[in-house]
C-alpha positions in Angstrom: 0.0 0.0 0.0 1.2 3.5 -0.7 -0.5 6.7 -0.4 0.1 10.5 0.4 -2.3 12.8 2.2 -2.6 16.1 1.2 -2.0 19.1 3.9 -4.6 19.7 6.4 -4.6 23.4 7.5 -4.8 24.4 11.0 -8.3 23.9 12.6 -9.9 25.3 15.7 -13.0 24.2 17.0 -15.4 25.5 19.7 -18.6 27.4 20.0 -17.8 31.1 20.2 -14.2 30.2 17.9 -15.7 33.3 15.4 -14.8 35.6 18.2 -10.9 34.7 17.1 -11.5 35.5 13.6 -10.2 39.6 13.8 -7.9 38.5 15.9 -5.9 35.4 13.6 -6.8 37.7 10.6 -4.5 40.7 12.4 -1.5 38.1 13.4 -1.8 37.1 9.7 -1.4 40.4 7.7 0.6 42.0 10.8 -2.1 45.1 10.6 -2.4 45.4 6.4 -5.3 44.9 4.2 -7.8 42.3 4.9 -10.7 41.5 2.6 -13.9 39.7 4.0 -15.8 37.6 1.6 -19.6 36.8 2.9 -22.8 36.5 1.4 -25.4 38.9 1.5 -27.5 37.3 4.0 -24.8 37.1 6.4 -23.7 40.8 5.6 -27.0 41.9 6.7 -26.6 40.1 9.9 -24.2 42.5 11.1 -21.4 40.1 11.2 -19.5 41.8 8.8 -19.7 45.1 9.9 -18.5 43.7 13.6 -15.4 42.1 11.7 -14.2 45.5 9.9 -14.6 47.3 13.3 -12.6 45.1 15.0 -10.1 44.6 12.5 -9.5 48.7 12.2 -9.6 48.9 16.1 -6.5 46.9 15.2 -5.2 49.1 12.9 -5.9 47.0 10.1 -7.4 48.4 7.0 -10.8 46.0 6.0 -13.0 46.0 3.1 -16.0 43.4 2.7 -17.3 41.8 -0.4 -20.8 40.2 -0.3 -22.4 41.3 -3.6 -23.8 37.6 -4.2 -26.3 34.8 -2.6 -26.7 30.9 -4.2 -24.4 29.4 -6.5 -21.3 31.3 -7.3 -20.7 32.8 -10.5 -17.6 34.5 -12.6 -18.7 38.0 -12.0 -18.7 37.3 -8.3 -15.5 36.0 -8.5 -14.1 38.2 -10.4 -15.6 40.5 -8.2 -13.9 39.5 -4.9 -10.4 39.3 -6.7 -11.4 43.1 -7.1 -11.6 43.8 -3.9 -9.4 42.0 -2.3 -6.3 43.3 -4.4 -3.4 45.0 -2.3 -5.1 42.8 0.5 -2.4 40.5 3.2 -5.7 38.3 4.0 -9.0 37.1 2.6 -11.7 35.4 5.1 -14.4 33.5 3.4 -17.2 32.9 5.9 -20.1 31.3 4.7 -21.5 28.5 2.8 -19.8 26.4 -0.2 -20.0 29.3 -2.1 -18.8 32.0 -0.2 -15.6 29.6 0.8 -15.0 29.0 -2.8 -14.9 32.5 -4.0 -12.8 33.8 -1.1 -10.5 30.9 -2.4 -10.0 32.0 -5.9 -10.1 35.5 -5.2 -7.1 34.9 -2.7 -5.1 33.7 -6.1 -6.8 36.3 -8.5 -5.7 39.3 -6.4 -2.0 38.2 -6.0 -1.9 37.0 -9.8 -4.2 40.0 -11.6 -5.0 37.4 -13.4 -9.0 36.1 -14.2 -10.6 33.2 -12.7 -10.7 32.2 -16.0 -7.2 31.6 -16.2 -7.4 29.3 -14.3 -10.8 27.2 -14.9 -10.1 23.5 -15.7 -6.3 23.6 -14.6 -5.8 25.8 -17.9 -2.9 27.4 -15.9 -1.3 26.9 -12.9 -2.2 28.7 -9.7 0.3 31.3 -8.2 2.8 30.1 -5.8 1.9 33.5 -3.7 -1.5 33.7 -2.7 -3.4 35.6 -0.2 -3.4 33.8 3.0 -6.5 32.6 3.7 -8.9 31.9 6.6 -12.2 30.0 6.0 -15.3 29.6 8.4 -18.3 27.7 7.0 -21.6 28.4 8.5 -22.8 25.5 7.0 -22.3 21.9 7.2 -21.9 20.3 3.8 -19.0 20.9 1.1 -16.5 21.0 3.4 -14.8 23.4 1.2 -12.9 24.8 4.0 -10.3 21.7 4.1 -10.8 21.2 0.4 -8.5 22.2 -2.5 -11.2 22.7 -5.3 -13.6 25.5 -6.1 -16.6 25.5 -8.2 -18.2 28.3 -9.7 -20.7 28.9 -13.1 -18.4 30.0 -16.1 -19.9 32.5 -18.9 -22.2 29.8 -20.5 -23.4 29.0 -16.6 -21.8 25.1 -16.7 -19.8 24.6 -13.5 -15.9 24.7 -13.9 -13.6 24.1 -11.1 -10.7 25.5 -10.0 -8.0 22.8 -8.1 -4.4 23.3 -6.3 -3.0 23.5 -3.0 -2.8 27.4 -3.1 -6.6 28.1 -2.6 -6.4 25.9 0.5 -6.9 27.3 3.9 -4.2 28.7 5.9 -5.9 28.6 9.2 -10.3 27.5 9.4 -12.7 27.9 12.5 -15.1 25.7 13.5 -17.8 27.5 15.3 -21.0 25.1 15.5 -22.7 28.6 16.7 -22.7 30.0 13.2 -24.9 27.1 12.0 -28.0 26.9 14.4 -29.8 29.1 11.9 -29.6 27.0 9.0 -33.1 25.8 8.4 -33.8 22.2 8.6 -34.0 21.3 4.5 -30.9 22.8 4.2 -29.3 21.1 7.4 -30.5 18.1 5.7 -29.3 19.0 2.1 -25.9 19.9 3.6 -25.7 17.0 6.2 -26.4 14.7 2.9 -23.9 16.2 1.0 -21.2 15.6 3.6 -21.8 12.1 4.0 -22.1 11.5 0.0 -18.6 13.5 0.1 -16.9 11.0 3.0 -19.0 7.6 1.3 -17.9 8.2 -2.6 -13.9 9.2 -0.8 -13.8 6.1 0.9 -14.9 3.8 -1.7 -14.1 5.1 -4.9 -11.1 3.9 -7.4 -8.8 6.8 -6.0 -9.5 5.7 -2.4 -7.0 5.0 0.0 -6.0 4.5 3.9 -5.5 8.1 4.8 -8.8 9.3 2.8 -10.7 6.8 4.9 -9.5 7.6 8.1 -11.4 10.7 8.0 -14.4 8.9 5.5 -15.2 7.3 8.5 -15.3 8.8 11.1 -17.1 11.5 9.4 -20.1 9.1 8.0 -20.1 8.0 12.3 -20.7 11.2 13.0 -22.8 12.3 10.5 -24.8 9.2 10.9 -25.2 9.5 14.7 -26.2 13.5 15.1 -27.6 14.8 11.9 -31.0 14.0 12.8 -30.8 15.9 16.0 -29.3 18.7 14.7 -32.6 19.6 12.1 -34.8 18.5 15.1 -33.1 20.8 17.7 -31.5 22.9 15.5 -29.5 25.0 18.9 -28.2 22.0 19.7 -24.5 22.6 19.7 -23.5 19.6 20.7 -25.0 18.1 17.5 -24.2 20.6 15.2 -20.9 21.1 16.1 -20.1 16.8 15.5 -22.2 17.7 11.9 -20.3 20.5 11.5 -17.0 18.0 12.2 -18.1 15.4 9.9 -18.3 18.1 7.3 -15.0 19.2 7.6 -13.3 15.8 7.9 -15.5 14.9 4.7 -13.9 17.7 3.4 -10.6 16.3 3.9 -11.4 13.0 2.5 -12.3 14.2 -0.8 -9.4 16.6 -0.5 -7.5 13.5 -1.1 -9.5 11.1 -3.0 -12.6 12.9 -4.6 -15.7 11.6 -5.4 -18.0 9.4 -7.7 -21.0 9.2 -9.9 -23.1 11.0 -7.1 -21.4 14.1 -7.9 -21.3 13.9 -11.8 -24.9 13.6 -11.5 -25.5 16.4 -9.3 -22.5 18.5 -11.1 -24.8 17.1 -14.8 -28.1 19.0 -13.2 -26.6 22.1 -12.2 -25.6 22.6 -15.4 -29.3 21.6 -16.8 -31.1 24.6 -13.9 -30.4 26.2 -10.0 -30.4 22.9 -7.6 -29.1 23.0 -3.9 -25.7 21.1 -4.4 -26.3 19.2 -1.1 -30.3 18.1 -2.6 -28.9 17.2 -6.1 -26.2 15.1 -4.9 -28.2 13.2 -2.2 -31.2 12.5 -4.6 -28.3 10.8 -7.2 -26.5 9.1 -4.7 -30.0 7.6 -3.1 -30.7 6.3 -7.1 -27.4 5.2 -7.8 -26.3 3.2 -4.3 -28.3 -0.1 -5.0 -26.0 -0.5 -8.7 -22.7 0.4 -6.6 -23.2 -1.8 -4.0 -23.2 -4.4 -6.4 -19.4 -4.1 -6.9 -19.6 -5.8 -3.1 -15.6 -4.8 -2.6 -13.9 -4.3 0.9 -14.4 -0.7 0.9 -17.8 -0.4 0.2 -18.0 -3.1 3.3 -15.7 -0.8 5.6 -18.1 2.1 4.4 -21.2 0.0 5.6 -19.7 0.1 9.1 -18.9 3.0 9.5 -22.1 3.7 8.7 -24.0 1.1 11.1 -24.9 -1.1 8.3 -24.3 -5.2 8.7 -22.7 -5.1 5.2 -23.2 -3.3 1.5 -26.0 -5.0 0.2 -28.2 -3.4 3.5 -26.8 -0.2 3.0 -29.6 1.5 0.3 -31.9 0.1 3.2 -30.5 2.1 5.7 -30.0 5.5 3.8 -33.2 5.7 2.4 -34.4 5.3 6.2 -32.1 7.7 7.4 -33.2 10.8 4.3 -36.6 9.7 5.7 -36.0 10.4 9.5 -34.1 13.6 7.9 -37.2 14.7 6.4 -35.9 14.7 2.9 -38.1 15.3 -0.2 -37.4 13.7 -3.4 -38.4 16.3 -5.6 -36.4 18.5 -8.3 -36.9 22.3 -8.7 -39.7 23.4 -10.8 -36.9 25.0 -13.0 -36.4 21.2 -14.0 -40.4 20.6 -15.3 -39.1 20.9 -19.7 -36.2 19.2 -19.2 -35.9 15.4 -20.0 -33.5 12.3 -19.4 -31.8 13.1 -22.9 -30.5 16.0 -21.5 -29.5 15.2 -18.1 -27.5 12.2 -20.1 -25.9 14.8 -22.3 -24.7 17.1 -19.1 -23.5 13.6 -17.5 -21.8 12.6 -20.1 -19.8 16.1 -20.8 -16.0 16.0 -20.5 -15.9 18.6 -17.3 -17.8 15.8 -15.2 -15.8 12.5 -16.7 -13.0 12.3 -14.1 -16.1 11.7 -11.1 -17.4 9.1 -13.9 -13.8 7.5 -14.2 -13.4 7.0 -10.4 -17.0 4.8 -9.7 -15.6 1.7 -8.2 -18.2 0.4 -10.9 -17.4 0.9 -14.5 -20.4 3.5 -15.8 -21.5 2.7 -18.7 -23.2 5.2 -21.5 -26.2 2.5 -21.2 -26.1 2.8 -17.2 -25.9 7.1 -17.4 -28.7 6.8 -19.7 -30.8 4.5 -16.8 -29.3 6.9 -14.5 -30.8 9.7 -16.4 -33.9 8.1 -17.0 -34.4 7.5 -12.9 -33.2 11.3 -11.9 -35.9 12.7 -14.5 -38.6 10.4 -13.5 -38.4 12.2 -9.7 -41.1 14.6 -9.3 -40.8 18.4 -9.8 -41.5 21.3 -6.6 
């Protein structure tokens, strides 16, 4: 066996760790620029506004960028490399999204050059980006111990953006920030983690090191997201959701993911879907044909996850999304659209490599069933 595991950045974890934010972001830039990337939602919360006052009480100079909400898009992008140029320090703080952008803006604004440049590995990253610190408010992409950044190009398919140099220098965990996530989205999130940790830990790129935090993110994830969407300030359970997130996030970091994702990646490029909702709805169709491939990692995965074995497991998650209150539904958006065309999405060379790692071979035949099952779902 031989493996390597990617760097983890420094993490802190406790309720009330946000109060440290101004504080790390000061020791970072030793009093220059820092740019705050947050989405508008959380702007309006005050947050933001609390940040740049603390951060000029410490002489610092701060400037916040939150001109965005969903799915992240070039312009916003392009926009926080914009504002954070001349900065020391970018903080992300938010969802997927806002953790992404605050990523590739922390490259754009020491390169000048456009996201663009960068979109599909077209170019490599610059060896001198903005340090970075990263605290998600939700519980899902784990994009705060990730390398990879996804954002809507000019024709609105997803591209991605990959390299150590958009990882985090230093992330906080603060379980507080996420007891106002409402309990769809906890569940979207929560669903998205766990398809994150399973596809790490039992796809062709897997390894030791990947599954080390695979599992012990599906324990946790298993064990307390319920609680946390039925007693949504319960830190205790947030915060070990909020845990499994990140440690998904660093299992994917290393081994990436599966045919979940290029389906979920295939229908963002088709309409607006949650990330967390697509991804769980494909990996609930898909997870009876994976299991089939019945090797040691899928059975590893089943314990972790509390299952006897594989074959039990689409049992046991389709129990759990019900527990979770989960609705298998697609957004109206998705009412023209047809099985041809999520096919044609899956099947597109930006979401090959997650076909290419199934521990099952995919088939056009099987994307075409796959397809056929996603569409057949009911629309909002």
């Amino acid at each position: 066996m031989q493996f390597s595991t990617s760097f983890i950045p420094e993490i802190r974890f406790a309720p009330g760790a946000a109060d440290q934010i101004a504080a790390a972001a000061l020791a970072m830039s030793e009093g220059g620029k820092t740019a705050i990337v947050m989405d508008g939602f959380l702007a309006a919360s005050g947050l933001g506004n609390r940040l740049m006052a603390e951060l000029k009480a410490g002489g610092a100079e701060a400037v916040v960028y939150s001109g965005f909400s969903g799915e992240p898009k070039l312009a916003h992008v392009e926009a926080a490399s914009e504002a954070a140029r001349g900065a020391d320090v970018v903080i992300g703080i938010g969802g997927g999204s806002a953790l992404d952008i605050a990523k590739v803006a922390a490259c754009c604004a020491a390169s000048g050059e456009n996201p663009m440049h960068y979109a599909l590995a077209a170019n490599p990253l610059p060896k001198n980006a903005l340090k970075k610190i990263l605290v998600p408010t939700t519980a899902g992409t784990g994009s705060e111990t990730s390398a990879t950044c996804i954002f809507a190009g000019p024709d609105g398919k997803k591209l991605w953006v990959w390299g150590a140099e958009t990882k985090a220098d230093l992330v906080i965990l603060d379980p507080a920030l996420t007891t106002s996530l409402p309990a769809n989205l906890t569940a979207w999130c929560g669903l998205d983690a766990f398809v994150h940790a399973f596809e790490a830990s039992t796809n062709r790129n897997t390894h030791a090191g990947g599954q080390f935090y695979g599992h012990r993110a599906m324990e946790l994830l298993v064990a307390h997201l319920e609680t946390a969407i039925r007693e949504p300030d319960n830190l205790e359970a947030r915060g070990a959701v909020l845990l499994g997130s990140c440690y998904a996030g660093v299992a994917i970091d290393n081994c990436g993911t599966a045919i979940a994702h290029n389906i979920s990646h295939a229908l963002a490029g088709l309409g607006p879907v949650h990330h967390g909702l697509a991804t769980a709805l494909g990996f609930e169709q898909t997870l009876p044909w994976l299991v089939g491939a019945n090797t040691p990692e899928l059975q590893a995965a089943a314990k972790a996850c509390g299952a006897a074995d594989a074959a039990s497991l689409p049992a046991l998650i389709t129990a759990w999304m019900d527990r979770c209150g989960f609705e298998r539904r697609l957004p109206a958006a998705f009412a023209g659209l047809t099985a041809e065309d999520l096919a044609r999405e899956m099947k597109a060379p930006e979401n090959q490599p997650m076909r290419r790692s199934t521990v099952r071979e995919v088939s056009d035949a099987d994307v075409d069933r796959m397809a056929a099952d996603m569409m057949a779902l009911p629309r909002a």
